[in-house]
N, C-alpha and C positions, 0 to 999 in steps of 0.2 A: 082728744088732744087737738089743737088750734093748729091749723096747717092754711098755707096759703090758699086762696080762692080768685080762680080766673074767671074772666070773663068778657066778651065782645067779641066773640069767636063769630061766625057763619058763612055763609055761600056769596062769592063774589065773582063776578068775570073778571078774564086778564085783564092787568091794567089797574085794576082796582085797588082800592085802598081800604085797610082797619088797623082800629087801633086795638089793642088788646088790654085788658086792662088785670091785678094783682093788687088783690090786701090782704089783711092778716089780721085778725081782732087779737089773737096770742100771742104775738111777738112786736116788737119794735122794730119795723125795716131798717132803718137807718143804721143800726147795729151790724146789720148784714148785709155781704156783699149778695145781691139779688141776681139771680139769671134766668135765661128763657133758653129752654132747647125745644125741641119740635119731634115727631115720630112719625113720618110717611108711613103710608102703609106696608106690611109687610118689612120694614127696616128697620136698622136699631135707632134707638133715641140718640139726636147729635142736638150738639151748643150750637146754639144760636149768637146769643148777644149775653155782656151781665155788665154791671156797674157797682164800683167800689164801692164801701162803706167810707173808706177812709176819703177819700177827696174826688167820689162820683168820676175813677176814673174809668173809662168805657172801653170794654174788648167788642167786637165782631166777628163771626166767622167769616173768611177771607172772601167767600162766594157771595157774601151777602151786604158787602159795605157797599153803602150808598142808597141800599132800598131799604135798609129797617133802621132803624131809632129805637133806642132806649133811654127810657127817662126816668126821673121819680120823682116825686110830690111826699117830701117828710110832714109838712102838714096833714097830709093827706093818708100820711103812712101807704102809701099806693107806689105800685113802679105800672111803669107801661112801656107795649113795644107798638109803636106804629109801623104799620107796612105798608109801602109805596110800589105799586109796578108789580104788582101781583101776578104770580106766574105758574101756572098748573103745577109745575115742581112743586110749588110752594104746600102744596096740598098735606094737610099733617095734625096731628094733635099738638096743641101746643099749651105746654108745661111752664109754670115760673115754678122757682126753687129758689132755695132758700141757704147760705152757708150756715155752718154755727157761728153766735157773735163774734164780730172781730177776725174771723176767718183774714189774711191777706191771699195777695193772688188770684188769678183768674181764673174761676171753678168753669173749665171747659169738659170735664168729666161728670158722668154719672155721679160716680162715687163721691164726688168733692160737695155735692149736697144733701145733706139729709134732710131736707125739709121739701116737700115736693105737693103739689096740687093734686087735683084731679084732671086737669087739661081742658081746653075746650078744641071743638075744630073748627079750621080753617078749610075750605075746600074752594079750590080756585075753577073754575070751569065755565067753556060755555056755551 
């Protein structure tokens, strides 16, 4: 079954910047609202960032507005989270997910996505 595929993870010093990147060859993004959470080590998985289906409108978690960006490319069927000011916390696997179509609301939960990658990581250090 087609599930999202991340990618642009790796090793960065503080400070640093990546962008991360999310397709899908089995589903049509644009139908769903898209999100990104993240899994430090040893903690549970939290919301990061997602953006609507309906009119690309954009949540953040409250700790992290101003250092990540999310975006998406429908021609591209891609979404992306860039991250700016990269910060040892920041250290984590990071997940895009997927709603089911048409989903409304801000999938800041586990449970609000069933569509999920396999993550890539990010590891800030240096």
């Amino acid at each position: 079954q087609a599930q999202p595929v991340e990618s642009g993870g790796g090793s960065v010093q503080p400070g640093g910047s990546l962008r991360l990147s999310c397709v899908d060859s089995g589903r049509t993004l644009s139908e769903h609202t898209m999100g990104w959470f993240r899994q430090p080590p040893e903690k549970e998985r939290e919301f990061v960032a997602a953006i609507s289906w309906i009119d690309d409108t954009i949540y953040y978690a409250d700790s992290l507005k101003g250092r990540f960006t999310i975006s998406r490319d429908n021609a591209k069927n891609a979404v992306y989270l860039r991250m700016d000011s990269l910060k040892p916390e920041d250290t984590a696997v990071y997940y895009c997910a997927a709603t089911v179509p048409f989903a409304r609301g801000q999938p800041s939960r586990v449970r609000d996505c069933p569509y999920w990658g396999q993550g890539t990581q990010v590891t800030v250090s240096s």
